[in-house]
C-alpha positions as CSV (number, residue, x, y, z in Angstrom):
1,X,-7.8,-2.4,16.4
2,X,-9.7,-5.1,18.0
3,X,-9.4,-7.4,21.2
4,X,-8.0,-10.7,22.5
5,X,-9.4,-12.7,24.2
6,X,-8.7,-11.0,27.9
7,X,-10.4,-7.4,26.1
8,X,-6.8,-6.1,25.6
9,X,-6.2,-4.4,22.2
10,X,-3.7,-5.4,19.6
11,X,-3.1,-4.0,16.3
12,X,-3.9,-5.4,13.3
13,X,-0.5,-4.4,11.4
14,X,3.1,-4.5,12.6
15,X,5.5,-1.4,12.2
16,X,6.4,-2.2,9.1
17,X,2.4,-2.7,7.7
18,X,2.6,-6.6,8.0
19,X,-1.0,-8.0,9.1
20,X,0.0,-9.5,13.0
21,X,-2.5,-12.4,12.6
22,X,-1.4,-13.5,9.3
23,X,2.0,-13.6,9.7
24,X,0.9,-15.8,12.9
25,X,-0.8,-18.4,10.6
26,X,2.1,-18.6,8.1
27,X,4.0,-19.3,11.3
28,X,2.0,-22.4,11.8
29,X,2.1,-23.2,8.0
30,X,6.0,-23.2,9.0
31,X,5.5,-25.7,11.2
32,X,3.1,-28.3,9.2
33,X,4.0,-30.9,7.4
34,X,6.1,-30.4,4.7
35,X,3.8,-30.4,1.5
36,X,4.8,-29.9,-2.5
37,X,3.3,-29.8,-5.5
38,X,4.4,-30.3,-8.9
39,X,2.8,-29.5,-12.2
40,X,3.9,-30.5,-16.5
41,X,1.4,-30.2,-19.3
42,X,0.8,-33.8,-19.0
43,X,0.2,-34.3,-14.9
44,X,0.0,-32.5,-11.5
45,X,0.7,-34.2,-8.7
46,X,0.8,-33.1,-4.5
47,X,2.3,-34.5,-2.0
48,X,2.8,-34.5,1.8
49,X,4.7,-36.0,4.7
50,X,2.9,-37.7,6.9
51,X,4.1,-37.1,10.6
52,X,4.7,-40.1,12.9
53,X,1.9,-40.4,15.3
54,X,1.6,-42.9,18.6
55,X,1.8,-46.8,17.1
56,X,-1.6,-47.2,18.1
57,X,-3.4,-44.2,16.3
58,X,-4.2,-44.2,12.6
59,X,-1.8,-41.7,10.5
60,X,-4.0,-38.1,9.3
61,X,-5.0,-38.1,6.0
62,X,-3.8,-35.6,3.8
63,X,-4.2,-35.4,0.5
64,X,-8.1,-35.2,0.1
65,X,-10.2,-35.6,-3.5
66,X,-12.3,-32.4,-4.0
67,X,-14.2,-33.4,-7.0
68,X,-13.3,-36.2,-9.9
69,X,-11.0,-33.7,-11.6
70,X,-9.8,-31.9,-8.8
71,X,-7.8,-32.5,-5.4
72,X,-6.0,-30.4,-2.6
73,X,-4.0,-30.6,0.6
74,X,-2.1,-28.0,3.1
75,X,0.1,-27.5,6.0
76,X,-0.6,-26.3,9.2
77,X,-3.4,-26.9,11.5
78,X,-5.1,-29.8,10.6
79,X,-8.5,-28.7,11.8
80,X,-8.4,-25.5,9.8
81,X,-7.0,-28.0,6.5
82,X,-10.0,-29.8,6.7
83,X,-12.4,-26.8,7.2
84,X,-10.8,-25.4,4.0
85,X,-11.3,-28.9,2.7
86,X,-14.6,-28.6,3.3
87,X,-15.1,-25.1,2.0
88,X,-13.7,-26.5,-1.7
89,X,-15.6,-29.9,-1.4
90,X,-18.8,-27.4,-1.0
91,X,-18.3,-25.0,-3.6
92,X,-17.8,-27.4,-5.7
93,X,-20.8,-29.4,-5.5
94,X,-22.9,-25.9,-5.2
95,X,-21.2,-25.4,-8.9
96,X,-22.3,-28.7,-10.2
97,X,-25.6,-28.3,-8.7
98,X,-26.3,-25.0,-10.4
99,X,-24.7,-25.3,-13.8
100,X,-24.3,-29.1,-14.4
101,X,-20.9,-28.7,-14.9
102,X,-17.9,-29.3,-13.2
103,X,-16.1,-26.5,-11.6
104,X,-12.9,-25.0,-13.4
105,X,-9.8,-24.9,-11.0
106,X,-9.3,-21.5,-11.3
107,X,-12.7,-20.4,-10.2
108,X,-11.9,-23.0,-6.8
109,X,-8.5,-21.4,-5.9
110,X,-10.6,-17.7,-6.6
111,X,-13.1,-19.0,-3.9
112,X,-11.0,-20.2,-1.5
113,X,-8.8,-17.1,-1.9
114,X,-12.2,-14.9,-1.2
115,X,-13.1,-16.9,2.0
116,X,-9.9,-17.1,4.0
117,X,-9.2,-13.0,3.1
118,X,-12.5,-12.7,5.0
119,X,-11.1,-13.4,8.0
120,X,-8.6,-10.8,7.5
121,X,-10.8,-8.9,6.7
122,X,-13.3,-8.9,10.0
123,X,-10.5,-9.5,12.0
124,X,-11.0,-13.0,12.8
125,X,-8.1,-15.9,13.5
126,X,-6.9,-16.4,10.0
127,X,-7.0,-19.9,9.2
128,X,-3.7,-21.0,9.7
129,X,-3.4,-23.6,6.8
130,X,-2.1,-23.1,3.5
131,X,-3.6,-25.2,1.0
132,X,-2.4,-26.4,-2.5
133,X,-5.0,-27.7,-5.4
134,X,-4.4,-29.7,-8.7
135,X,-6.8,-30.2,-11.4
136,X,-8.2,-30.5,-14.4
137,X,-10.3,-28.1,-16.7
138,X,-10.9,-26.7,-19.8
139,X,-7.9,-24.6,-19.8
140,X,-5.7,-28.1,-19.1
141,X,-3.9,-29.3,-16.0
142,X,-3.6,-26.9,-13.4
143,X,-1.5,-26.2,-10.1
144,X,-2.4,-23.5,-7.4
145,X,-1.4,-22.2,-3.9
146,X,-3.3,-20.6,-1.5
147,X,-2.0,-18.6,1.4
148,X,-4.0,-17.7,4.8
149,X,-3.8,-13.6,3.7
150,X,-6.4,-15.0,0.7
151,X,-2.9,-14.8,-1.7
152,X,-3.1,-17.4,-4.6
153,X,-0.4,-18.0,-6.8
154,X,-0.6,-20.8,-10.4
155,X,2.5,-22.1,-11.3
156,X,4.5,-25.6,-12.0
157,X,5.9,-26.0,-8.4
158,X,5.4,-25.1,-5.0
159,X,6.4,-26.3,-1.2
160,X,4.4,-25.3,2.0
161,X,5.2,-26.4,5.3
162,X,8.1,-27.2,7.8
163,X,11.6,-26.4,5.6
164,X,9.3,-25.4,2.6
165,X,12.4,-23.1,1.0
166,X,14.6,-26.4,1.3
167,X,12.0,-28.7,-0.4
168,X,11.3,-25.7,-3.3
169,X,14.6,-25.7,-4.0
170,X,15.3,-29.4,-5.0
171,X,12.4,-28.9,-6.7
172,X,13.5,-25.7,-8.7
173,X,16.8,-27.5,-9.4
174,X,15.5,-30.1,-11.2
175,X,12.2,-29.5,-12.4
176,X,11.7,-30.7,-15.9
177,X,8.4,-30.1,-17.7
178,X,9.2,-32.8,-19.3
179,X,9.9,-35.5,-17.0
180,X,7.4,-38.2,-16.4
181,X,4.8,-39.0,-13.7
182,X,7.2,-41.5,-12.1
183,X,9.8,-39.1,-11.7
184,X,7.7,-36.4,-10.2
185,X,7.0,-38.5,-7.7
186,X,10.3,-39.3,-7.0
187,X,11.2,-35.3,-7.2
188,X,8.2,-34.8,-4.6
189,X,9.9,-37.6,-2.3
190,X,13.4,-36.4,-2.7
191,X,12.4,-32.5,-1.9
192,X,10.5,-33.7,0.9
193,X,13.5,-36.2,2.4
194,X,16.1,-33.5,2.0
195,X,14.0,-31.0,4.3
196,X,13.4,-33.3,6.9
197,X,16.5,-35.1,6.9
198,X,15.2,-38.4,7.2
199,X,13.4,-41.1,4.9
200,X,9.7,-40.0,5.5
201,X,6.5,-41.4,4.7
202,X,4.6,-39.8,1.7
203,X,1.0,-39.4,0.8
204,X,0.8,-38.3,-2.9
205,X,-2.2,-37.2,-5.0
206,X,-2.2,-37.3,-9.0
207,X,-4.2,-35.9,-11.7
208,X,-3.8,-36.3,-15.5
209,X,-5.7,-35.7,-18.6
210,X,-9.2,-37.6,-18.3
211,X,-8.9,-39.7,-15.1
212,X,-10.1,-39.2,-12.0
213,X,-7.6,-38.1,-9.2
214,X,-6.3,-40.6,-7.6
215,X,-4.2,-40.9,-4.4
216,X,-1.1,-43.1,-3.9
217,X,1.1,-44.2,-0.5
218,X,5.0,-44.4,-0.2
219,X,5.9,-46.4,2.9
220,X,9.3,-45.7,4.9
221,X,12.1,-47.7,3.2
């Protein structure tokens, strides 16, 4: 058990053994912008809608370089995306200080995944933000997902955010490991349009073999 923030008691699981506070988070993931990510043995890229703001205020960033090799972004709160953005950017330069060597992917998504289960853990706020990371290692180019529980999954696709099973489904339909970095890009933009309904504007990240990641914008036609 433990206590809100009036001293009244609330459990940590649900009747049917479901954390409460976690299932709260991925209810704001829900909510965030919609967010993919696409991986082929040649390229990763990530993408994300970028939600209209007031005329005068500068759009959110959101996709974010972690290292050369290696870049990440999420939905949901955008102050807890950026502390997570923060935690990577960190262990990541710790890792490079220590063994003069860049960090492997894997090894990042294990971190992440071991800091936001520690709020579980000690019955903190889960962050709610899910984040997902491309990059490049040893092991060749590399696509994970990281969930506010501390759950990580690799894999060749993935969508987070508002409409997220809409968005994995174009992608599921016509994902081609194969197909080349243009047409990821459009696949990313399509999934994301056919969630929201509407022509949005996109923020994409890219990594391929031996080049830095990069970031891109697609403007509202």
């Amino acid at each position: 058990m433990s206590e809100n923030q009036n001293g009244n008691r609330f459990p940590f699981y649900g009747p049917q053994g479901r954390l409460v506070l976690v299932d709260s988070a991925l209810e704001a993931v829900s909510r965030g912008s919609t967010t993919i990510g696409i991986k082929t043995p040649n390229f990763a890229m990530i993408a994300s809608q970028i939600k209209p703001t007031h005329p005068l205020m500068e759009p959110s960033e959101k996709i974010f370089p972690i290292d050369f090799h290696i870049g990440a972004t999420g939905a949901g709160y955008i102050g807890d995306i950026l502390q997570l953005i923060d935690t990577l950017r960190l262990e990541s330069q710790k890792h490079r200080l220590t063994y003069e060597t860049p960090i492997d992917v894997d090894s990042l998504a294990k971190h992440l995944s071991s800091f936001l289960h520690n709020y579980t853990t000690y019955a903190v706020r889960p962050q709610a933000a899910s984040v997902i990371i491309v990059g490049e290692d040893q092991t060749g180019i590399q696509l994970y997902q990281v969930d506010p529980s501390g759950t990580f999954f690799r894999g060749s696709g993935f969508a987070i955010g508002q409409a997220s099973d809409i968005a994995l489904d174009v992608i599921t339909k016509e994902y081609n490991k194969d197909m080349k970095l243009d047409q990821a890009i459009e696949l990313g933009r399509k999934a994301i349009e056919k969630s929201l309904g509407e022509k949005p504007i996109v923020e994409t990240g890219i990594v391929e073999p031996g080049k830095a990641f990069r970031k891109i914008r697609t403007d509202k036609i």
